[in-house]
C-alpha positions as CSV (number, residue, x, y, z in Angstrom):
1,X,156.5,62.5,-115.5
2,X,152.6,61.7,-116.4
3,X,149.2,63.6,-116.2
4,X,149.8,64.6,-112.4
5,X,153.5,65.8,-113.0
6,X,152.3,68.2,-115.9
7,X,149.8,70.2,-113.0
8,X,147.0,70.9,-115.5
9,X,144.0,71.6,-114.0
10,X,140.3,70.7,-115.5
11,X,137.1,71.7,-115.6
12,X,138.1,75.4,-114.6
13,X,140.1,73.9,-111.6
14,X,137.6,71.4,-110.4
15,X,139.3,68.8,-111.1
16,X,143.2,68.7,-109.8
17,X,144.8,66.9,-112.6
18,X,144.1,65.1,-116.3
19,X,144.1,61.9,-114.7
20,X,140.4,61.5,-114.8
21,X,140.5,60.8,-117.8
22,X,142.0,57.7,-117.6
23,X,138.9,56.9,-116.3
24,X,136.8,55.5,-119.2
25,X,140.2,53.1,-119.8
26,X,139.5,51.9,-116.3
27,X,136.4,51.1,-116.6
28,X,137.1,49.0,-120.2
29,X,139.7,47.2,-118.8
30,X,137.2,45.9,-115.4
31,X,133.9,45.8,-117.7
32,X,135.9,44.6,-121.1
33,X,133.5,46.7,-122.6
34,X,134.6,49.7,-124.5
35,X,132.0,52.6,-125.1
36,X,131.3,51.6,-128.4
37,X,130.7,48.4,-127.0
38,X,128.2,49.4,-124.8
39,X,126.3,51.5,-127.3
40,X,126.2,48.7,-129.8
41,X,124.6,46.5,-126.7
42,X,122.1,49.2,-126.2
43,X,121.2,49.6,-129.6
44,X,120.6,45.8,-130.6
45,X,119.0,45.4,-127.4
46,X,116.9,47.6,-125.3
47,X,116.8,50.5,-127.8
48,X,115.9,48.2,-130.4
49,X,116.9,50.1,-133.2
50,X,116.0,53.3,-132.3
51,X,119.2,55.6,-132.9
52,X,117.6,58.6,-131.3
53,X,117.5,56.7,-128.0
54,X,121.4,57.9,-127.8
55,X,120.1,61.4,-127.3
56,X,117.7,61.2,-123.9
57,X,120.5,58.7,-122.5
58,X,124.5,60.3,-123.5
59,X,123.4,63.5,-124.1
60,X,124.7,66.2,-121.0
């Protein structure tokens, strides 16, 4: 059972199983930051306000 039992392959088979998504739950649960957490930091702090900062650093 789990991600690695169902075989699904990501990212047009780059990626060998859906466990990599887990990934951003791993990295709340060491940092005990969630993404939202860490944009409000940003946007308070260095972005000072400035929403359109989110663009030039999250966009891909």
């Amino acid at each position: 059972a789990g991600l690695v039992a169902r075989g699904r392959h990501g990212v047009g088979g780059l990626v060998p199983d859906e466990t990599h998504f887990l990934n951003a739950l791993h990295d709340s649960l060491e940092t005990g930051m969630t993404p939202a957490d860490e944009l409000l930091q940003h946007f308070h702090g260095d972005w000072h306000g400035d929403l359109n900062k989110i663009y030039d650093q999250y966009s891909y």
